[in-house]
C-alpha positions in Angstrom: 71.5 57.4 -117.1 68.9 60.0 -118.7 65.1 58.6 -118.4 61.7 59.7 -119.4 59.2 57.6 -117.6 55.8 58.5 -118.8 52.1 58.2 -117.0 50.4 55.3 -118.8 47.4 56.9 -121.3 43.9 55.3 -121.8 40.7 55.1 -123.4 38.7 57.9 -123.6 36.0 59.7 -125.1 35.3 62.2 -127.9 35.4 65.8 -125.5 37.2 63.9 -122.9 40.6 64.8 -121.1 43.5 63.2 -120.0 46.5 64.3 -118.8 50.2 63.0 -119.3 53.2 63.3 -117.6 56.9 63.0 -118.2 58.9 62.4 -115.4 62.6 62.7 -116.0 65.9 61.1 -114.4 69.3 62.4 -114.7 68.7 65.6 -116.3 67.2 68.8 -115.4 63.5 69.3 -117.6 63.9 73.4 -116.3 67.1 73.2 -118.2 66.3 72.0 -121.6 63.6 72.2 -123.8 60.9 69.4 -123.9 58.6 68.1 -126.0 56.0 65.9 -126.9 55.7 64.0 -130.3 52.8 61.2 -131.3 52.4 58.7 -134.2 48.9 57.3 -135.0 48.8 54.3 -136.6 49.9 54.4 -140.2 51.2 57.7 -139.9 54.5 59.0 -139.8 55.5 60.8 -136.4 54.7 64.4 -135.6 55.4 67.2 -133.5 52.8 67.9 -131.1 54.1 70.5 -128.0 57.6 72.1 -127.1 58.2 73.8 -123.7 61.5 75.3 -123.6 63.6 76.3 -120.8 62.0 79.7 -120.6 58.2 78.0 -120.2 57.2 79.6 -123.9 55.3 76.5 -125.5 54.6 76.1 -129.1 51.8 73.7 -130.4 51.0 72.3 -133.6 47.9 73.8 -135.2 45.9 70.2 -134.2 46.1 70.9 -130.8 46.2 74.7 -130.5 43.7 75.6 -127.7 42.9 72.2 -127.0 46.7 70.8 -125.5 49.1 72.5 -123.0 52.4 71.5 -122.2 53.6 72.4 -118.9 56.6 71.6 -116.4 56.9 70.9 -112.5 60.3 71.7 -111.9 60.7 71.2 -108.3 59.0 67.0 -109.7 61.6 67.4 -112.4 57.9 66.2 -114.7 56.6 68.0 -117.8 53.0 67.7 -118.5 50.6 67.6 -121.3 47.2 68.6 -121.0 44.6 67.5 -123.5 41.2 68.6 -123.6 37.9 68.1 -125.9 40.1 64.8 -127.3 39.3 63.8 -131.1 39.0 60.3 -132.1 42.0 61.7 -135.0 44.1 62.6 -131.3 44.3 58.6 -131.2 48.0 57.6 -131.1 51.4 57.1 -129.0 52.5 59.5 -127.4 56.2 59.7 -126.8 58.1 62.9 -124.4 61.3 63.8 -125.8 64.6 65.6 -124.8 67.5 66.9 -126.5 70.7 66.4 -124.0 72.7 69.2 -125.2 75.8 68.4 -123.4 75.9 64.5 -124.8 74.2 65.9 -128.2 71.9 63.0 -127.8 68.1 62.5 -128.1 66.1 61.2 -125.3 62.2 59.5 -125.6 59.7 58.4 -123.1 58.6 54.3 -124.3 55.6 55.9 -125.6 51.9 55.4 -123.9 48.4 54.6 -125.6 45.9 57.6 -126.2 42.5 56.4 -127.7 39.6 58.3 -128.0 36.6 56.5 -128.9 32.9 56.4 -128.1 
């Protein structure tokens, strides 16, 4: 069965960074594009990073220069790297895949980023 297990989040401050990883059972994260999505309270779920198979990574204009999304292929894990955090980065953060053989969508249960002073 396809999982996405991701790292727990946390509290941090404004300028702070944390990274999160994706570690994924039962399919191959060098073969499909990832990605990683968040909802803040309120707010209605957004795209954040994409990696795709080919390691070219997109961002939304929030996190441009800030976030990288990365992969470990040989830990089957994709990463997300956020630097000089915003208290407006607060949210869930949920991984995502697309199984393209099974044409179904895949999420991590979603961990707690807060940035806060």
């Amino acid at each position: 069965q396809v999982r996405l297990v991701e790292s727990r989040g946390g509290l941090v401050q404004p300028g702070g960074s944390l990274r999160l990883s994706c570690a994924a059972s039962a399919i191959d994260v060098s073969a499909h594009a990832m990605a990683w999505y968040r909802q803040a309270p309120g707010k209605e779920r957004e795209l954040v990073a994409t990696i795709t198979s080919g390691t070219r990574a997109a961002y939304s204009n929030s996190v441009k220069e800030r976030f990288t999304i990365s992969r470990d292929n040989a830990k089957n894990t994709v990463y997300l790297q956020m630097n000089s955090l915003k208290p407006e980065d607060t949210a869930v953060y949920y991984c995502h895949v697309h199984h393209s053989v099974l044409g179904i969508d895949f999420w991590g249960q979603g961990t707690q980023v807060t940035v806060s002073s």
